[in-house]
Structures are given as structure tokens and as C-alpha cells.
N, C-alpha and C positions, 0 to 999 in steps of 0.2 A: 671265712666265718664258720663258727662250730657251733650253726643252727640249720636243725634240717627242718623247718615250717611246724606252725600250729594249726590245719585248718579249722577252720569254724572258730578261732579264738584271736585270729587277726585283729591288731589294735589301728583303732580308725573305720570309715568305711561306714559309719552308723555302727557298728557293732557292739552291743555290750555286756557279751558272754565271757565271763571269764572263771579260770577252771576253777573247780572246787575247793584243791588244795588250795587256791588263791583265796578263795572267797571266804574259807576259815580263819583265814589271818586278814583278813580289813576288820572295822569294829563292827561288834556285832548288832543286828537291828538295822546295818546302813544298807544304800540300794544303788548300785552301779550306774550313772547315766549316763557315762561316754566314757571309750578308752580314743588314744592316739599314739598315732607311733612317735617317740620324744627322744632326744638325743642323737649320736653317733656311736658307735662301736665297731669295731674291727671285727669282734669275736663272738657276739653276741647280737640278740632281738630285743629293743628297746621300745616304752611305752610310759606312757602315762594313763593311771585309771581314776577317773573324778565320781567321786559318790555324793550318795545326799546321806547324813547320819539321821537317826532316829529321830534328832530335835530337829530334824531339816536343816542347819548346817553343814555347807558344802565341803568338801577335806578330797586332800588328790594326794597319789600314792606313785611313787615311781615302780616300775618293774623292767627288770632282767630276767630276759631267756635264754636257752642253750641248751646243746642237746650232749647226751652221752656219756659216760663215764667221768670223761673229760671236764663236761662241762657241768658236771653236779660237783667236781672238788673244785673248781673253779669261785662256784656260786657259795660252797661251805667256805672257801679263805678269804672269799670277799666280807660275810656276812662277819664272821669272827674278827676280820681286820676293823670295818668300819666298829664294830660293837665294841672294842676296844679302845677307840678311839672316839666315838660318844660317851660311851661311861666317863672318860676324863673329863671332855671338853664338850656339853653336851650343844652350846652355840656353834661350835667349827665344824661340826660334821651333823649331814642330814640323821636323823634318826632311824637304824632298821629296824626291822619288824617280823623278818624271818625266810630263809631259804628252803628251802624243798622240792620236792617233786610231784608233774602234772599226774592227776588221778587218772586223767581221759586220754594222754596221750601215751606211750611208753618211752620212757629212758629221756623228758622233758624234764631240764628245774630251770628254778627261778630265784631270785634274790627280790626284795621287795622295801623298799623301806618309803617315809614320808616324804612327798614332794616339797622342794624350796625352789621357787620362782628366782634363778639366778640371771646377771645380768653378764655378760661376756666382755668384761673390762679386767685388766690388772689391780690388785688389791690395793693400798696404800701401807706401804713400806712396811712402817713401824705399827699399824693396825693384825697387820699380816705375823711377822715373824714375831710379835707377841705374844697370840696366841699359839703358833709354833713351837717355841720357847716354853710355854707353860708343859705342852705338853710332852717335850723330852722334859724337859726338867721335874713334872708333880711324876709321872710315869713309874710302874716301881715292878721290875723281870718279875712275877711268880718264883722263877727258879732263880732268881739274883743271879740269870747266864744270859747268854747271846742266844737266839734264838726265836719260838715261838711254837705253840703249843699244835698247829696245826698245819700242813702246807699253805703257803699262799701261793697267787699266780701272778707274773706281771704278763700282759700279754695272755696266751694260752700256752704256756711254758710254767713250768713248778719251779722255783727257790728252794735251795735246800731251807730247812728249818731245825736241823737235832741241836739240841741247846750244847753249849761248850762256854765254859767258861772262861776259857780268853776272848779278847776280842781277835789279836792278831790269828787263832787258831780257825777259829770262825769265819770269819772275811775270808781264809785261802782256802777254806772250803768251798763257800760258797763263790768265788774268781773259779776255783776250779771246775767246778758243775755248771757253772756260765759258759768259760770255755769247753767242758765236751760236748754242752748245747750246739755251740756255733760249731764245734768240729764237723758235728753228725747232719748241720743244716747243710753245712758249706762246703765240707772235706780240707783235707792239710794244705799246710802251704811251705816250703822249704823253710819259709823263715821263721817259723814257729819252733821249728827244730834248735834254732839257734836264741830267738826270744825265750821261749817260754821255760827252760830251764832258769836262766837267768832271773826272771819275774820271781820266781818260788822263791829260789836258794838267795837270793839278795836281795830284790826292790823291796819285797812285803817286808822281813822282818827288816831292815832298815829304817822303813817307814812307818811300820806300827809297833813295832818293840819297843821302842822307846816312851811310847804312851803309859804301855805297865813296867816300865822298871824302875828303879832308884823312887823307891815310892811312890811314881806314879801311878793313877787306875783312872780305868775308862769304867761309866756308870752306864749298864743297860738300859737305853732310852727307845720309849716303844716310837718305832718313827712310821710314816706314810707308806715307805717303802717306793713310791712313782709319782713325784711331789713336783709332776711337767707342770708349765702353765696350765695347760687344757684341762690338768685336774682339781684345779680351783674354779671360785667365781665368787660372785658377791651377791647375796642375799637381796631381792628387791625390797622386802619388807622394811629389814631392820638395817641394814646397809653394810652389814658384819660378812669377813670372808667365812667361803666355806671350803672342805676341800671333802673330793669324794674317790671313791674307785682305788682303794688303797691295798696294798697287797705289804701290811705289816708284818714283822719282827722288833726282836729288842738289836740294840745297833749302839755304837758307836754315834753318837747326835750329828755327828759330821758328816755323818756316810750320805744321809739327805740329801747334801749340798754335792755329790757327784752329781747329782739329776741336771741340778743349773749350771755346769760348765759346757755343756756344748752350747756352740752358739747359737741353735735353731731355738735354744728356751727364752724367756724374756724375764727371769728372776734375774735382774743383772746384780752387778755393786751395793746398789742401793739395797737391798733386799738384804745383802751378806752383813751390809754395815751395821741393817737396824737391827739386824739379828744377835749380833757381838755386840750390841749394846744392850742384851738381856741377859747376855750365857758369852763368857769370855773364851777366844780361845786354847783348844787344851793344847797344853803344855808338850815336850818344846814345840815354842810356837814358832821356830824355824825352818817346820817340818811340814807348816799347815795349806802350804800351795800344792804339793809334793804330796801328802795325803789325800788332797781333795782331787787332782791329776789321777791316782790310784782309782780313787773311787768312781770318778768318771769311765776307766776303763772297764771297770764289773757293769757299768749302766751300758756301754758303747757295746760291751759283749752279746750280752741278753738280747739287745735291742737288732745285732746282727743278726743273733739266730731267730730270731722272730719274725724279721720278712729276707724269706730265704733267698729271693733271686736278686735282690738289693746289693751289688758287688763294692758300692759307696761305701755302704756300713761297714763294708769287709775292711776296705783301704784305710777306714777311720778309725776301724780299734788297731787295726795293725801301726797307723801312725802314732796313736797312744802308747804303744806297748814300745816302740823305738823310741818314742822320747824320754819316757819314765829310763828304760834301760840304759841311755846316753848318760842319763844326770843323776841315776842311782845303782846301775849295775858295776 
């Protein structure tokens, strides 16, 4: 976790100090009456703050903490992810409200946005990937590139982000900064010597050249970027999915669906199905098992170098990268 403690600002406990720079961003005239510690994180210090507003109207605010350098670009590509992805779709994603850092403590930030009382079930299907759908599809790059205006983090690990405008240039970037991630977690392995040449100089352009050539184009669609089950839920209110904890870019709309090819996710078929009945798949669609396999392995990669002594994950991008290489090197 890259949180070294708040004291005195502990969430829970009766406590309901919270820091200054916090207390700039809730509305103004409201009055704290309890925090709690809320959620799970890996990386981070999780909370809930319930105030009473000026007209006594009760309103509850989620908050993310972190400590360091680290964990203040962490909290800026969260807040720019989700804000990106509320301005579209302002039902599918909790609303933020602002990142920064603790006045009282040094080298603390926080991400902070409005609490949604979620429930801990799977979405339904075609509710789900319809609003998905809206949102690579209304989505429109700033730069009309791949990319994204600021780093995001999946994990506490950076994504590359400099805009290019291809897709296939972009993706072997960013496979490639995956893998030196996991190099530097893990160290080499003989068989990378012989994989990983292969992967560059044939599977990628194979598998994504073909999207922009002979007329074809990929549309930069701003996506989730870590679109696991656990980063969904469903609104208790209004009964609408939501999704949170996004570490965006503009992408290739398909790159998403790497997330739900391992089997530990639960977006299975159905999810895929209702989704290509919003947004058909791109073209050649011969290619589309094959591209999503691809994509899986930039997700297996990241996901390796992020818990390091985990030797499973090791085995499992290594078997991604022999299978992709058997049926496209």
C-alpha cells in the first residue's frame, strides 16, 4: 500500500476532522458528522465523509488517500480519468469533485468525489454494455490520437500515455512499457529472448494492421482502461450500473474487452454479445478472437508486474505470449 497513515484524520473511530484541503472541496456552509473507512484498495486509504449541508440535507462523499509523489500522480489520473468519463456519461460514473493535497500533513493527496451506495452484484447485460457503448462511441480524442492528456495508473504502476496516432503504433508502446514493467519486477526469463522478438516483428502488426489498412480506421474511444468486475456495481438508488477507479486513455473500443478474457473476471459471453449488439465488430472480423488474446496479454503483463512475488502471473502472461506466437508468429 503507498499510504504511510493520517494521524488525527483517521476515518471511523468517532472522528470527524478532516483536512483542510478536504474541507475546501465538500459544499460550502456543510458540517462533517462522521467519516468511515469504506471500500478496499491495494494502494491506497479508503473512506467515506457524511456531512449535513446548510439546509440540513444529508450528502456523503467518497475519499482516496496516498502518500508521495507517487501517489499524488496516481490521485491526478484518477481524478482526470473518472472526469472524463462523467462529463460523457454523467449516470455511469460517480461524480469527482477534486484531487489534491493534505494541507496538515506533508507529501499526502486525496481524490474525492460523491458517494453512490452500490450494491455488489453483476450488472445486467445489455443495461451494462449500453452505456459502455455510448461511451466509446459519443467519446471524441481531443487530439483525434491514441492516447491521453495526462499519465494514468492501473495499479500503482504508470501507462504510457503520448498520443500517436496509430492505433497499432500505440498499443506496441504501450505492450512494450508493460513488459519492461514486468521485466524490472520479475527479471528475464530465457524465453522472452525467443518470445518477445517475435510478438513485435509479427503478432502486433498482423493483428492490428489490418484495422487501418485498405480503408480501414480505428476511432479513438476514450475507454475505462481496468473495466474488472470489482470496478463496477450497481447504484442502490436508481438501480443503473456504475463503474469507478478508471485509469483512461483514447483506445481502440476493443482493447476493454482484454480485461474480460481471463477467467478470474465475470464479464463472460453475455456481456460481449450485448455489447456487439450496440457497436459491431471492427473489421476484419476474423481477427477479432486474436486481437482480444493480444489485448489480454498487455492486461496479464501489467497485472504481473504489479504483484511482484506472484510467479502464477508470471506463467500466465508467458502462456499468453506462446499461444498468440503458435497461431500468429
Amino acid at each position: 500500500m503507498n499510504f504511510d497513515g493520517a494521524e488525527g484524520l483517521e476515518f471511523g473511530g468517532g472522528n470527524i476532522k478532516v483536512d483542510p484541503s478536504v474541507t475546501a472541496e465538500l459544499p460550502q456552509g456543510c458540517r462533517v458528522v462522521s467519516t468511515e473507512g469504506h471500500g478496499v484498495s491495494f494502494w491506497a486509504n479508503t473512506g467515506r465523509i457524511d456531512v449535513e449541508l446548510a439546509d440540513g440535507t444529508p450528502q456523503s462523499f467518497f475519499i482516496k488517500v496516498i502518500s508521495k509523489e507517487l501517489g499524488k500522480n496516481m490521485m491526478h489520473g484518477e481524478f482526470e480519468s473518472m472526469s472524463a468519463i462523467h462529463a460523457l456519461l454523467p449516470d455511469f460514473a460517480p461524480k469527482p469533485m477534486a484531487w489534491g493535497t493534505y494541507e496538515t500533513i506533508p507529501d499526502t493527496h486525496f481524490f474525492l468525489c460523491h458517494y453512490r451506495e452500490m450494491i455488489d452484484e453483476m450488472p445486467d447485460p445489455h443495461k451494462f454494455t449500453a452505456a459502455l457503448a455510448a461511451l466509446h462511441q459519443n467519446s471524441k480524442s481531443p487530439q483525434g490520437k491514441f492516447g491521453f492528456h495526462v499519465t494514468t495508473y492501473s495499479g500503482n504502476l504508470p501507462q504510457t500515455s503520448e498520443w500517436e496516432a496509430s492505433w497499432e503504433a500505440y498499443f506496441t508502446k504501450s505492450m512494450r512499457w508493460a513488459l519492461d514493467l514486468e521485466l524490472e519486477a520479475k527479471g528475464s526469463d530465457p524465453e522472452f529472448d525467443v518470445l518477445v522478438p517475435v510478438l513485435f516483428n509479427k503478432v502486433i502488426p498482423r493483428l492490428l494492421r489490418p484495422l487501418e489498412s485498405e480503408g480501414r480506421f480505428v476511432k479513438p474511444s476514450l475507454v475505462h482502461g481496468d473495466l474488472w468486475y470489482a470496478n463496477s456495481g450497481i447504484d442502490v438508488g436508481t438501480g443503473e450500473s456504475l463503474i469507478f477507479d478508471a485509469c483512461s486513455f483514447y483506445a481502440h473500443n476493443e482493447y476493454e474487452f482484454g480485461q474480460w478474457r481471463p477467467i478470474c473476471n465475470r464479464f463472460g459471453a453475455e456481456y460481449l454479445a450485448a455489447y456487439h449488439s450496440y457497436i459491431q465488430i471492427s473489421p476484419p472480423e476474423e481477427d477479432y478472437d486474436g486481437r482480444l488474446d493480444l489485448y489480454k496479454l498487455r492486461f496479464n503483463t501489467h497485472v504481473s508486474a504489479l504483484f511482484t512475488q506472484n510467479q502464477t502471473l508470471r506463467e500466465q502472461m508467458l502462456g499468453d505470449m506462446r499461444d498468440l506466437v503458435q497461431r500468429y508468429g
